[in-house]
C-alpha positions as CSV (number, residue, x, y, z in Angstrom):
1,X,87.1,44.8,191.5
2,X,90.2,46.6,191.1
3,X,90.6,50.2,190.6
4,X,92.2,50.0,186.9
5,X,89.4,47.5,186.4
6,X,86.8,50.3,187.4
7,X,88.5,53.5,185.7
8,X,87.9,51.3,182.0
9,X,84.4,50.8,183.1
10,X,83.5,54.0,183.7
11,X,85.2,54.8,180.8
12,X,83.4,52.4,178.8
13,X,80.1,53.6,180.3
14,X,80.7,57.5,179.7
15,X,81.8,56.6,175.9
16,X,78.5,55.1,175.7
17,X,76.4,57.6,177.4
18,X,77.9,60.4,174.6
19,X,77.0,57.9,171.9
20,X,80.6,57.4,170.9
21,X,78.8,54.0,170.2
22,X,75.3,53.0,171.8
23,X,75.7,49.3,171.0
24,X,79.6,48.4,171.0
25,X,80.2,45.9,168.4
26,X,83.6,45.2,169.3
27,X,84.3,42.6,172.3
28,X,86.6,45.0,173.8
29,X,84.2,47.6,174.3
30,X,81.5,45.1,176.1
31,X,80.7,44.4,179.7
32,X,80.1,40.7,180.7
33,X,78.9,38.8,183.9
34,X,80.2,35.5,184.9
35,X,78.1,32.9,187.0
36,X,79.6,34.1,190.3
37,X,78.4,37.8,189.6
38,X,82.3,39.2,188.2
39,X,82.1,41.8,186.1
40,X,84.4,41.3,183.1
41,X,85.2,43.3,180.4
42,X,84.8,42.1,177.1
43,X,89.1,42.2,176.5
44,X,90.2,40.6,179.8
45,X,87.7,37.7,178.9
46,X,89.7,34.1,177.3
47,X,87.4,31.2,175.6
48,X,88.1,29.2,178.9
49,X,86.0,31.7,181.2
50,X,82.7,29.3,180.9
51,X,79.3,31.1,179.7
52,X,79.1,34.9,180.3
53,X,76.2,37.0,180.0
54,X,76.7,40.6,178.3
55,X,75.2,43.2,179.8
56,X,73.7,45.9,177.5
57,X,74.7,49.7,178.3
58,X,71.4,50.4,179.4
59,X,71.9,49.1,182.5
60,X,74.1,51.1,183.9
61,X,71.9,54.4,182.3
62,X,71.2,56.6,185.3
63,X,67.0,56.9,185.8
64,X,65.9,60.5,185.3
C-alpha cells in the first residue's frame, strides 16, 4: 500500500475516532476490501472493481 494511500487512511480513521462522522455516509469517506485482501478507499474504487466488502470503522478502534 502506498504511503499517500496510508496518510488518507489514517486520516479517515482519526476523523472517525473524534466523531467527525461515526458512520460515513459518503463513498469517499469508506474503507473497502477486495477479494485478494486490498484495502481500497471508497473514492479510488470504479464500478469495474468486482464485489468489495466495506469495512465498518470499528475495526480499526484500538481495544482498551
Amino acid at each position: 500500500m502506498s504511503e499517500t494511500v496510508m496518510k488518507r487512511l489514517e486520516l479517515l480513521l482519526r476523523e472517525d475516532r473524534e466523531g467527525v462522522d461515526p458512520k460515513p455516509r459518503e463513498r469517499a469517506r469508506k474503507v473497502f476490501v477486495d477479494p485478494g485482501g486490498r484495502i481500497r478507499l471508497g473514492d479510488a474504487v470504479s464500478e469495474n472493481d468486482g464485489p468489495l466488502s466495506e469495512i465498518p470503522p470499528g475495526v480499526f478502534a484500538a481495544g482498551d
